[in-house]
N, C-alpha and C positions, 0 to 999 in steps of 0.2 A: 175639429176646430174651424172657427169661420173664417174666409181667406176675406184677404185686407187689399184692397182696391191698387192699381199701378199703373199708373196709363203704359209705360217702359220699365222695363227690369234689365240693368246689366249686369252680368256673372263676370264677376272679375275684376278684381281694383289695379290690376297693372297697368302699363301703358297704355295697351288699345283701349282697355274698362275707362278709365279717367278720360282720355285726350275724345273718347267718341260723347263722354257724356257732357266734357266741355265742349262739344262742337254742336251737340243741339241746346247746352245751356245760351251758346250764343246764338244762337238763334230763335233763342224764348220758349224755347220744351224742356220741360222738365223730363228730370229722370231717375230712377234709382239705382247706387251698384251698390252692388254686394259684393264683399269679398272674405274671403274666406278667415283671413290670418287676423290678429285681433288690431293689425297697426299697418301704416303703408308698407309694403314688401321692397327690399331694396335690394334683394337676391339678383347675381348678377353682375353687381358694382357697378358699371360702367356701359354702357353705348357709344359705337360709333355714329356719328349722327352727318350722314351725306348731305350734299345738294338737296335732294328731292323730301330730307326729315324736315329741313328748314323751311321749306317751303310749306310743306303742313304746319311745324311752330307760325310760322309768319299767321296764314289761317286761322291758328286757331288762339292766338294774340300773344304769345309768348315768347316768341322767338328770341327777341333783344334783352329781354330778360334770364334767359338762358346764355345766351352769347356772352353775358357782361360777369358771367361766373365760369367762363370755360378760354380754354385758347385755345386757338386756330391751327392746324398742323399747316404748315406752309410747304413740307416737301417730304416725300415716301424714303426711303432706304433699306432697299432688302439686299438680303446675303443669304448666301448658299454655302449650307456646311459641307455639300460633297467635293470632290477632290476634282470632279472633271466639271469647269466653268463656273461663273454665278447664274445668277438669274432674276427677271424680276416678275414679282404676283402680285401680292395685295399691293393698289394705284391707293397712294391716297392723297387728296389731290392739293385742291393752290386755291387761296384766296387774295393770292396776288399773282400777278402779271408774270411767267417766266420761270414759276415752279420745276422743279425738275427731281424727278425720281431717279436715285444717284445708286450704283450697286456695286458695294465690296467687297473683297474675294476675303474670306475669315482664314483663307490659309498663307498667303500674303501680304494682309491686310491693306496693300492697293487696293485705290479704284479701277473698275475693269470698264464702266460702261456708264453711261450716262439720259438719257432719255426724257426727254422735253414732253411737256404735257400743257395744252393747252386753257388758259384761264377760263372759257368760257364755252360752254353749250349751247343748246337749241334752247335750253331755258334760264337762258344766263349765266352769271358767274358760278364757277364753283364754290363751293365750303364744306370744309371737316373739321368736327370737331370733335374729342373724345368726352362724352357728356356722364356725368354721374347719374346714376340710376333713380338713386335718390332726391338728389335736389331735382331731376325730372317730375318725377312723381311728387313732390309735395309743389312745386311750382302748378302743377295741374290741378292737385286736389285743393290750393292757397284758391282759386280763380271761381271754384265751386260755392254754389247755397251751402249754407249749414244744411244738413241732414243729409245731405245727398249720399253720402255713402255709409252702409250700412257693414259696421265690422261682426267679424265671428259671426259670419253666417256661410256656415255653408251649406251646397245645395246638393238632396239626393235623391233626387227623382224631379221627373218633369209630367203632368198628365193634361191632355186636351179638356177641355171642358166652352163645348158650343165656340163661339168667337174668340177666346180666352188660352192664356196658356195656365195652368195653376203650378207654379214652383215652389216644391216643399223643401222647408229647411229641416238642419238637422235637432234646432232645439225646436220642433214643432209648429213652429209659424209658415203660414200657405197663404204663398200672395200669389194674387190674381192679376195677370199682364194681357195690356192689349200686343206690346211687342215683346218680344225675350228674345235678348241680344248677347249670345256667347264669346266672352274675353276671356277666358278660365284657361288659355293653356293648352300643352301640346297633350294631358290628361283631361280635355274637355267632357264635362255632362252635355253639357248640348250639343256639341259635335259628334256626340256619341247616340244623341234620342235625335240627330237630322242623320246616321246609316253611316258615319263616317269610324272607320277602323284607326284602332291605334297606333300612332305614326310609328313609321318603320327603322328600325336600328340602320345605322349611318352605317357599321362599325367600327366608330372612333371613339374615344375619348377626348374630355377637355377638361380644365382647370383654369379659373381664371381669379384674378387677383387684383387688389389697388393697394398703394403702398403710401403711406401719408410720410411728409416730410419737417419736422418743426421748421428749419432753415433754410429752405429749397432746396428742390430733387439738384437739378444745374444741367438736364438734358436739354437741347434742342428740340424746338418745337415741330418735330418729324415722326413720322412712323416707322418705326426698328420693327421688321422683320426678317427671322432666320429659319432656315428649313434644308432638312439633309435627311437620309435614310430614312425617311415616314414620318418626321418628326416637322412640326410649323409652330414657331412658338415668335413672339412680337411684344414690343413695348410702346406704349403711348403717352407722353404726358397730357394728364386732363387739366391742368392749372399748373400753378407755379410750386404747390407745394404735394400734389398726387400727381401718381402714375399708375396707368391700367397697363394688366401684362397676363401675358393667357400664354398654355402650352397645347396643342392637340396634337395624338397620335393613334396610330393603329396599333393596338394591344393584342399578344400574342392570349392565347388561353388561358396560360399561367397568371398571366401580366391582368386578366379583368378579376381574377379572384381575391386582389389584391385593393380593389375598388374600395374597399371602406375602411384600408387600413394608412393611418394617414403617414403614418412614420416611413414603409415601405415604400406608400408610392411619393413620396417628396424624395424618397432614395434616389426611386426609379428614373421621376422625372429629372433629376440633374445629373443620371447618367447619360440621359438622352441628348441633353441639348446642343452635345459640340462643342465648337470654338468660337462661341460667341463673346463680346465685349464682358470683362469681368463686373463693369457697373450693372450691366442687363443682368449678368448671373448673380449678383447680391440682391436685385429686387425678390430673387424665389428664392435664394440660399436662407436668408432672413425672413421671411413669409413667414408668421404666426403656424404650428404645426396645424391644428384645429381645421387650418384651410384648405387641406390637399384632401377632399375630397374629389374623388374624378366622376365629372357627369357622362353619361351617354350621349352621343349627337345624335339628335330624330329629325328626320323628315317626312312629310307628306307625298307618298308619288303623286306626281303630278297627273295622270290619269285617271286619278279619284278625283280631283276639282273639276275635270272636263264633263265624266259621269256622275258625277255625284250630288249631292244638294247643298250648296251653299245658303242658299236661302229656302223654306218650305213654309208656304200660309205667310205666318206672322213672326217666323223664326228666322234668326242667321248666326253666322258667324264671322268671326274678325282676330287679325291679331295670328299669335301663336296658334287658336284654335281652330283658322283656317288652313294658314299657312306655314307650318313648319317648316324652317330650314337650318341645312349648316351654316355656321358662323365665315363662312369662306369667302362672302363679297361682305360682310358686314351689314346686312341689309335688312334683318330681322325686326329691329326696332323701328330701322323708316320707314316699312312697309307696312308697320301699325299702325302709325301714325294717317301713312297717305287714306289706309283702311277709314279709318276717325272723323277724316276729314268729306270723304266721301259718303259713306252712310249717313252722316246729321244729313249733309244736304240733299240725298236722295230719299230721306223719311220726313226731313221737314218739308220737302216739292208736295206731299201729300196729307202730312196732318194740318198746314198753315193755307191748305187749299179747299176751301168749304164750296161744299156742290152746289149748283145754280136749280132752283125747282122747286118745288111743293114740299112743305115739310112732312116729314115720316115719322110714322109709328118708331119704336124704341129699337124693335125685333130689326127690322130693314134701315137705319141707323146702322147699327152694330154692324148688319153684312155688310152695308156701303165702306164703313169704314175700314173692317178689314179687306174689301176686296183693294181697296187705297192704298193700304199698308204693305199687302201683297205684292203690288204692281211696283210700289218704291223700293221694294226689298232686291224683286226681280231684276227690275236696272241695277243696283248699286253689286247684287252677283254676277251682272254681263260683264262692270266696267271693271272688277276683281278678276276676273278669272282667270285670261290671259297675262294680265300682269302678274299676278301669282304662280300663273305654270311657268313663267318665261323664269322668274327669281330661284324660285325651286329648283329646275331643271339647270340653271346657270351655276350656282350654288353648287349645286352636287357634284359637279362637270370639273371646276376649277378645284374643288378641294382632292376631287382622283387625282388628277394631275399632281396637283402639291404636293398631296404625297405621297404618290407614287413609289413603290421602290424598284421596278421592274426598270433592265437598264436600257432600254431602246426608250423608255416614256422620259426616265429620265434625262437622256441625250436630246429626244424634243423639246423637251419641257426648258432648257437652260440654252439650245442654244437656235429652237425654230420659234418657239412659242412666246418668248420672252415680250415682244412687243401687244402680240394678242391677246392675250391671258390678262397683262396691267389694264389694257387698253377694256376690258371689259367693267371694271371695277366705275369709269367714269362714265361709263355708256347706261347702266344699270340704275345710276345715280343721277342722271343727265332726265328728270320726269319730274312734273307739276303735277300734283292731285287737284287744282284749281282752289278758287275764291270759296269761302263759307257763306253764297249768295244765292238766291233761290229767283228766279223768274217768275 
């Protein structure tokens, strides 16, 4: 079949796919994504959306539009089901002045502790929000040309050809890319044709859920999270009338053969969760059964971005399919974004930059402009890389901890660690991917 011309191809219509192709639409490149499912994917439900996602929305022109369908968490509240202390871990922070991360004891139900967190960073104020997956995604793909993204395609092989990448689809269509940009996923093809192995079992489990309300939920606009014996489970309201609410744990043998069975593990799961607030325990008591499927958590070792090829020629990656991580700082979705915001501008510094000299044959065109592409690619894997091993490796770090069940980790954890651990969640989140502006 004769392949069909692309100056860019992006694999993948989620987050990174959309927000990267709107970040070179705004900047006057066009683009194609492909994505796999035959309609936007809203798998997921929910994101937490830090400091540093809002500053890519700001970027990439959407921010306030998102903002004006979400609310704001104004202060964190964790609790600790074990019996010796509380504690606190996931920071979620203040968009206003004086926030405080407040923690109570679920066997008492006093307050034990109290913890002040500052409104503002090295890059301004803070903000959290718990954002819907979905109105993410169609606020991204609303912003888009008609055509841009192309459904029910998906991709199953990748093959070089001279300057070109040729991406074959599965109903037979082979488009021809000057760049092929990988959004696809912690199951990436192109992650997989640039030498990158399949991210590694966490070994944890998660479940995660949003609960609509006809006449409002009535929670406080706070982050509930509780965690005791391996178990971290948390409630967020996303608006006035949803609330996102997830469980993760470490599953014994027994406990993952039960992975597809939904009745068992909604059993399981609300044996686990303790003595948390009964309103928190009706968001999953009530949960549609259909929902408890438990996913696996993956990550990426960080060692394979150091050695490895984020970007090769004319190819990269972005999103989930660089950067897997646990759900443990919430950082997944804003590190797509920052991802997004940063490759337009490191591919537009080079396709919106026409060479000074003698015009050329077609053949030496083509090299010039890949060696262009190359060079933009290259920067934009420098300015990734370490930011991606830092999230990865932090990620990882804070969720051992959390769930710990060894009792010396958990004697640190509740009564050394409590100020270090929160304190990471706004340091993590405390980062600018910069302006969608090109020199």
């Amino acid at each position: 079949m004769e392949s069909v011309l692309e100056d860019i191809v992006i694999v993948g219509g989620g987050v990174a796919g959309l927000a990267t192709s709107l970040g070179l639409h705004r900047l006057g490149i066009r683009s194609l994504v492909l994505e796999s499912s035959d309609n936007l994917r809203s798998a997921g439900y929910a994101l937490t959306a830090y400091t540093n996602a809002w500053k890519a929305l700001d970027a990439l022109g959407i921010g306030d539009l998102i903002r004006q369908q979400h609310e704001a968490a104004s202060r964190f509240a964790r609790t600790s089901t074990n019996l010796i202390g509380t504690h606190n871990t996931l920071l979620v922070t203040c968009t206003t002045i004086g926030a405080r991360n407040v923690t109570t004891s679920t066997i008492s139900g006093l307050q034990t502790s109290e913890l002040p967190y500052k409104a503002k960073g090295k890059h301004g104020e803070h903000e959290v929000r718990c954002v819907k997956r979905r109105l993410l995604l169609e606020a991204l793909a609303k912003e888009l040309p008609s055509g841009t993204i192309r459904f029910s395609s998906k991709v199953v092989c990748i093959e070089e050809s001279g300057f070109f990448k040729l991406v074959h689809l599965a109903d037979g269509t082979v488009l021809k890319s000057k760049v092929l940009i990988g959004c696809d996923g912690v199951n990436s093809v192109v992650a997989k044709w640039l030498g990158f192995k399949k991210p590694a079992f966490a070994g944890r489990l998660a479940i995660r859920g949003s609960v609509e309300f006809k006449h409002g939920h009535g929670f406080e606009p706070k982050f509930m999270q509780f965690f005791g014996k391996g178990v971290r489970s948390g409630a967020l309201p996303i608006d006035d009338n949803s609330v996102y609410w997830f469980v993760t744990w470490t599953p014994s043998s027994k406990e993952e053969e039960l992975e597809q069975d939904p009745a068992k593990v909604k059993q399981l799961i609300l044996s686990k969760l303790g003595k948390i607030p009964e309103k928190v325990r009706a968001l999953i008591e009530n949960y549609e059964l259909d929902g408890f499927i438990s996913l696996p958590l993956r990550y990426r070792h960080p060692w394979e971005l150091l050695w490895g090829n984020i970007s090769k020629g004319n190819v990269c990656v972005a999103g989930d399919a660089l950067h897997p991580l646990t759900p443990d700082l919430g950082q997944g979705g804003c590190c797509a974004l920052e991802d997004s915001v940063v490759l337009a501008r490191c591919l537009a510094e080079v396709l919106l930059t026409k060479p000074i000299g003698k015009t050329k044959e077609k053949g030496e065109e083509e090299k010039d402009e890949y060696k262009r592409i190359e060079m933009g690619l290259k920067k934009y894997a420098k300015e990734r890389e370490w930011r991606s091993i830092k999230l990865i490796s932090v990620s990882y770090v804070v969720g051992f901890i959390q769930e710990n069940r060894w009792k010396m980790m958990t004697f640190l954890r509740d009564n050394a660690l409590v100020g270090f651990i929160a304190g990471l969640y706004l340091k993590m989140a405390d980062f600018d991917c910069g302006k969608l502006t090109i020199s």
